[in-house]
N, C-alpha and C positions, 0 to 999 in steps of 0.2 A: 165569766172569765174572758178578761180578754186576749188577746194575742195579736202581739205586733211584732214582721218578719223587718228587718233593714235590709236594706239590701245597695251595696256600692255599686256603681255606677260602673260599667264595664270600660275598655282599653278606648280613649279618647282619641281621635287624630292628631298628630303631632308627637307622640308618644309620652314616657315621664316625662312631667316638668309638675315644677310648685305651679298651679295654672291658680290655681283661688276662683277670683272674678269672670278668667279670660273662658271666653263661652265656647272650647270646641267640641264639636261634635263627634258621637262615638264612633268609631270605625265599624266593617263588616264585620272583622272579629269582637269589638265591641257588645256588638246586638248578638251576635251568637251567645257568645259570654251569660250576655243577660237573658235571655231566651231558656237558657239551658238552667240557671240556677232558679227562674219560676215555673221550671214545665211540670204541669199536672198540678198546679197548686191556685188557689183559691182564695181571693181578699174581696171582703165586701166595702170596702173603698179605698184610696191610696193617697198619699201623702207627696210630697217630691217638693226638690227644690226646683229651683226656677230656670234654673242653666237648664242650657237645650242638652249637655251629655246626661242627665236625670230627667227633663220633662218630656224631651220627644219617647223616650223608652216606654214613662209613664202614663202619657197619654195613648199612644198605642195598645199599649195592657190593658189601661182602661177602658177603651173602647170593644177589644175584646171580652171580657169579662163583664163590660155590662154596668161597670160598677164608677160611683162619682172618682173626679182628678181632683185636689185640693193642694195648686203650686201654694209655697211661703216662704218669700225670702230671706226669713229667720233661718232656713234650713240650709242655705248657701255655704260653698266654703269657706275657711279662713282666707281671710285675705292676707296677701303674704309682701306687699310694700315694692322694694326696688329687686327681689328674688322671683316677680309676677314672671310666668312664661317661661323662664329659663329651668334647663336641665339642670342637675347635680354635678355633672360635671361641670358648667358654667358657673356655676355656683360657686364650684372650689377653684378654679380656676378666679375671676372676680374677686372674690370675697377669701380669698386664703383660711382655711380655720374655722372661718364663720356656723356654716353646717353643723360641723362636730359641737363647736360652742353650744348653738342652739339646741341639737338633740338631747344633750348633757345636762343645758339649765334652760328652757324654752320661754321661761320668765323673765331672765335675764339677759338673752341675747337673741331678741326677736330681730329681724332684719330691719331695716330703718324703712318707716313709713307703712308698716304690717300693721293690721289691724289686734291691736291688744289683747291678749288670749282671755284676760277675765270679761273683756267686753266681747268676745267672740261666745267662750261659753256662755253667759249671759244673756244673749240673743238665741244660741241654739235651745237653750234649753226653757225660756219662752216657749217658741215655738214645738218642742216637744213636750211641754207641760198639757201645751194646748190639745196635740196631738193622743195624749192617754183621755185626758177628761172629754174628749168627745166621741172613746172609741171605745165604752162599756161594753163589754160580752160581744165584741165585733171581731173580726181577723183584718187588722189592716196591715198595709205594705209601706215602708216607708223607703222611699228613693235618691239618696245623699250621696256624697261625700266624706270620705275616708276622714278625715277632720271632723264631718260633723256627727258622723257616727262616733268616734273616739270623745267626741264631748258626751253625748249619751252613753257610752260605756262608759264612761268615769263618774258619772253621776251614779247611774243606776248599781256600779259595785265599790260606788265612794272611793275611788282612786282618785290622789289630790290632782290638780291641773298639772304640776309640774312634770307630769309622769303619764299625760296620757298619748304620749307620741312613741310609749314602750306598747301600745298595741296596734301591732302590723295588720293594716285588713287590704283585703288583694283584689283585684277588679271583680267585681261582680260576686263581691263574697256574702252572706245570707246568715243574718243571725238572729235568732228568735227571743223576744223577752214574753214575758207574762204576766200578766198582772192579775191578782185571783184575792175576791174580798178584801178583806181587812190589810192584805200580806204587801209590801210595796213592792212593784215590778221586780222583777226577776229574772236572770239570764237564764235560757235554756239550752242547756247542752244534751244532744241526743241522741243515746246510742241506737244500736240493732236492735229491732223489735225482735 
């Protein structure tokens, strides 16, 4: 059996903004954030995108625990066109309507010069195919982007593209799949022992 934990990327410097590409780094509270959602926990190797607010976290962890770093820039986030960098209030401000458009049909009113959502899932989930077929009966940690976790939950509980920006994951949020024999991954929700 395997098990693979996701885990977002904690509060980056600069605050919200659609950042996609732009590389900043996580803040104090950042690494608190993510400090506190792996404490006491256990992966025999880790996954992470390439951006330094997921590799620097990653590679630290890793060297604590002992265990390989595996960046892929498959796992990166969406890129988000002429919306790069700017807050939501900027956004609506610029771009009048545009947001709401977007969150409503993200098919159809991607911001100009965004990187295409079928070609964004398409790349994420590459690189998370790859990510299950190399981690039989392992516990790995996998360190993204709210986007690219939201491609992997949409895949793994077959929610179309157009709907997977209806699950909110919050900085440094932690969510466990499973993959066990014949059965295809699995989210695992977990109560109180």
């Amino acid at each position: 059996m395997a098990i693979m934990d996701l885990i977002r990327h904690g509060e980056p410097e600069g605050g919200r903004r659609y950042r996609g590409a732009t590389d900043d780094p996580l803040t104090a509270e950042g690494w608190r954030q993510m400090e506190a959602a792996v404490d006491g926990l256990y992966w025999q190797r880790i996954y992470c995108s390439p951006l330094v607010r997921c590799a620097d976290f990653a590679r630290t962890l890793g060297v604590r625990l002992g265990v390989p770093v595996h960046e892929d820039a498959r796992l990166q986030e969406l890129g988000y066109g002429v919306w790069e960098g700017l807050t939501p209030e900027e956004i609506h401000q610029q771009y009048p309507g545009q947001l709401t458009r977007f969150f409503n049909d993200p098919l159809a009113h991607q911001p100009a010069g965004a990187e295409p959502l079928a070609d964004f899932q398409r790349r994420v989930l590459a690189g998370w195919q790859d990510v299950v077929q190399q981690s039989a009966d392992e516990r790995v940690l996998l360190v993204a982007h709210a986007g690219t976790l939201r491609a992997v939950l949409g895949d793994v509980l077959g929610v179309p593209l157009r709907n997977i920006f209806r699950i909110n994951i919050g900085y440094a949020a932690r969510i466990r799949i499973r993959s066990e024999g014949e059965r295809p991954p699995a989210l695992v929700i977990e109560g109180v022992p």
